[in-house]
N, C-alpha and C positions, 0 to 999 in steps of 0.2 A: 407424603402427608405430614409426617415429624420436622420435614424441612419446611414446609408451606408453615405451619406453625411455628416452628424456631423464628424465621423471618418475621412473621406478624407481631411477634413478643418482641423483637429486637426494634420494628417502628415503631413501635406502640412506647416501649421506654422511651426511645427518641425523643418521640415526639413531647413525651414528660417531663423530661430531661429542659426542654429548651421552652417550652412553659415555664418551667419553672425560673429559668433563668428569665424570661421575659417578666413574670410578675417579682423576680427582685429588684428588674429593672423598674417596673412601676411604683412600684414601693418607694424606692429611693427619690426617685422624681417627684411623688407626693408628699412624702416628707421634707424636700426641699422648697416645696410649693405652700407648706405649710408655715414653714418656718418665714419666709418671706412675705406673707400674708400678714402675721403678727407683726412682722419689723412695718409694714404699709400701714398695719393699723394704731400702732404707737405714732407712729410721723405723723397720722390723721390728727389724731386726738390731739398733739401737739401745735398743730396748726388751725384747729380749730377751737382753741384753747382762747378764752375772754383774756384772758394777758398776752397772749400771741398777737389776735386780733388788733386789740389797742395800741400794741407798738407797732403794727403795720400801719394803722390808721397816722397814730403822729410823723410817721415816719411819710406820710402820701400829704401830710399839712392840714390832716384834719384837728378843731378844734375842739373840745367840752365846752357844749352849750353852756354860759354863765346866767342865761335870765331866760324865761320861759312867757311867751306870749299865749292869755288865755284872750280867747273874743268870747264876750260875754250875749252876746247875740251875733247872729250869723248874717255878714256883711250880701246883700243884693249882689249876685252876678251881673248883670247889667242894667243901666238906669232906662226907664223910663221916658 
């Protein structure tokens, strides 16, 4: 019986034992996953940053509208 016992106390640490090593493993993994997460989220905001934008835009040959077309009434889609 003391040895049926001893035994069950001996897997039982085991088995604690290598839990525990599994959740440092997970720990470290989320911590790495964390930290990579903010480096994703700085590069975000960087690129979608209105002076980012702009210099992709000129850089693809788009122009700053210089004159602005208002229709002062709303031209017929097709004539009559």
């Amino acid at each position: 019986m003391i040895f049926t016992l001893a035994l069950a106390r001996v897997a039982i640490v085991n088995s604690i034992s290598t839990t525990g090593e599994e959740l440092v493993t997970i720990q470290t993994e989320l911590e790495e996953y964390k930290r990579k997460n903010e480096i994703l989220k700085e590069k975000y905001l960087q690129e979608s940053s209105l002076i980012h934008l702009e210099e992709k835009a000129e850089k693809f040959g788009f122009v700053e509208a210089k004159s602005q077309i208002n229709l002062s009434a709303p031209l017929p889609l097709a004539r009559n």
